[in-house]
C-alpha positions in Angstrom: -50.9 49.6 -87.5 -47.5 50.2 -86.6 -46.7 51.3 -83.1 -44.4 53.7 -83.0 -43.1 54.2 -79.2 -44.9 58.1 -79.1 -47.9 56.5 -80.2 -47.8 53.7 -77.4 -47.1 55.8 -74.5 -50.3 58.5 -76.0 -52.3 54.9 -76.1 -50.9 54.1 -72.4 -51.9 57.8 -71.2 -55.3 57.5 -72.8 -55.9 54.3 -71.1 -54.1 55.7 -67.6 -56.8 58.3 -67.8 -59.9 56.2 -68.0 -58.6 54.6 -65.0 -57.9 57.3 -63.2 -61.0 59.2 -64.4 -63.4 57.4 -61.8 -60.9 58.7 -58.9 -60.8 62.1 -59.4 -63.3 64.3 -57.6 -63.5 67.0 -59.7 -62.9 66.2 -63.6 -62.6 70.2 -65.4 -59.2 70.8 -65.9 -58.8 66.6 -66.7 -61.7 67.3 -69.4 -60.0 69.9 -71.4 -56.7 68.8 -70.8 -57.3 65.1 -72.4 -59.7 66.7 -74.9 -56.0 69.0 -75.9 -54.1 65.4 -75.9 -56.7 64.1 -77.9 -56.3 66.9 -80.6 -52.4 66.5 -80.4 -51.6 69.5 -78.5 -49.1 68.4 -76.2 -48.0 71.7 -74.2 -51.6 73.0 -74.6 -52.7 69.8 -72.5 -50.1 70.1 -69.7 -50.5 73.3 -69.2 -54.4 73.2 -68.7 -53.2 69.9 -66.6 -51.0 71.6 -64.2 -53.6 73.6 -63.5 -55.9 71.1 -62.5 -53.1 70.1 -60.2 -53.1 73.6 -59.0 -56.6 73.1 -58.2 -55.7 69.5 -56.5 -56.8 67.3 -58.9 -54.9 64.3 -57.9 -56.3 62.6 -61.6 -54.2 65.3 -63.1 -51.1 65.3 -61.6 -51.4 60.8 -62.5 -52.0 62.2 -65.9 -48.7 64.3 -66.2 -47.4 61.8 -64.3 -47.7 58.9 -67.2 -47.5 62.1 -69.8 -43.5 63.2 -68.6 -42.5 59.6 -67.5 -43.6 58.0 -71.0 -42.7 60.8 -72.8 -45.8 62.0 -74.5 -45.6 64.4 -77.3 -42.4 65.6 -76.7 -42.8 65.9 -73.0 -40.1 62.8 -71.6 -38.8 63.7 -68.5 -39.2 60.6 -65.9 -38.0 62.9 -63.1 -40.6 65.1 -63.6 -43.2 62.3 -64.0 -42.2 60.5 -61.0 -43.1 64.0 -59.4 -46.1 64.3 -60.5 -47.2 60.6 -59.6 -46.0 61.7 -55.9 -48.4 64.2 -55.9 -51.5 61.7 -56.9 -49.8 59.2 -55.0 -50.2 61.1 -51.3 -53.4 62.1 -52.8 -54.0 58.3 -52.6 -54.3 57.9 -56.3 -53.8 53.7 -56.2 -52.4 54.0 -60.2 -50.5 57.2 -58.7 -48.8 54.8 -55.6 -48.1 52.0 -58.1 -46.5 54.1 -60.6 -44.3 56.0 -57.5 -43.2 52.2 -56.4 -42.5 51.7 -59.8 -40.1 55.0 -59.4 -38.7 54.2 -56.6 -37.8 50.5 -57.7 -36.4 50.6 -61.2 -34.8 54.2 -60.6 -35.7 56.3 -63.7 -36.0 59.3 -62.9 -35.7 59.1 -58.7 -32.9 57.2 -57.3 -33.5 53.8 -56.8 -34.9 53.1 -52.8 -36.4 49.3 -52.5 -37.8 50.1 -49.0 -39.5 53.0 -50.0 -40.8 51.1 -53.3 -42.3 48.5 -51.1 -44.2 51.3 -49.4 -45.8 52.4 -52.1 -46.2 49.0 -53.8 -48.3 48.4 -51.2 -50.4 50.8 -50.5 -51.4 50.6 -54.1 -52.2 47.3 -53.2 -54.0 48.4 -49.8 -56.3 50.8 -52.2 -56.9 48.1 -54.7 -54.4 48.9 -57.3 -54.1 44.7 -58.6 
């Protein structure tokens, strides 16, 4: 099997969500939205995603998160995904706080901030995020 770069960030959102899965309190909106993903509709999914944010599903807003800052579909936009992993991340999302470091220290799509990458590096780390 080739992997094509779409088809490694879908795999790395797939996998992002069966992490996330067993954090999120309340798994509708995740449900439907991954079972869109899954059928390869891409805007159907984030929209039925945002609303899970909208509901404060912290899982979601991880998911769009790894969805914009992979580029899923046609859905790359690293700013956008380095919002939504804020979300998750005050949330306290662990994959969320990680992935905000991760923001934070290489600078795609926020400006690069070491300190504030630290912060968030660990209390990834503090919420077991290894």
């Amino acid at each position: 099997m080739i992997w094509t770069c779409s088809r490694l960030a879908t795999f790395i959102v797939l996998f992002c969500l069966a992490l996330i899965s067993v954090e999120s309190q309340s798994l509708a909106g995740m449900k439907e939205g991954m079972a869109l993903l899954k059928a390869g509709k891409h805007d159907a999914a984030v929209i039925e995603l945002e609303k899970a944010v909208a509901d404060g599903e912290a899982g979601a807003a991880e998911l769009l998160g790894e969805i914009f800052y992979f580029g899923v579909g046609e859905s790359k936009n690293p700013e956008r995904g380095c919002d939504f992993f804020e979300i998750a991340a005050k949330a306290g999302v662990a994959s969320a706080q990680h992935n905000l470091a991760g923001c934070f220290h290489a600078g795609k799509g926020w400006k690069t901030d070491f300190a504030q990458s630290l912060v968030w590096y660990r209390k990834a780390m503090g919420n077991g995020y290894t």
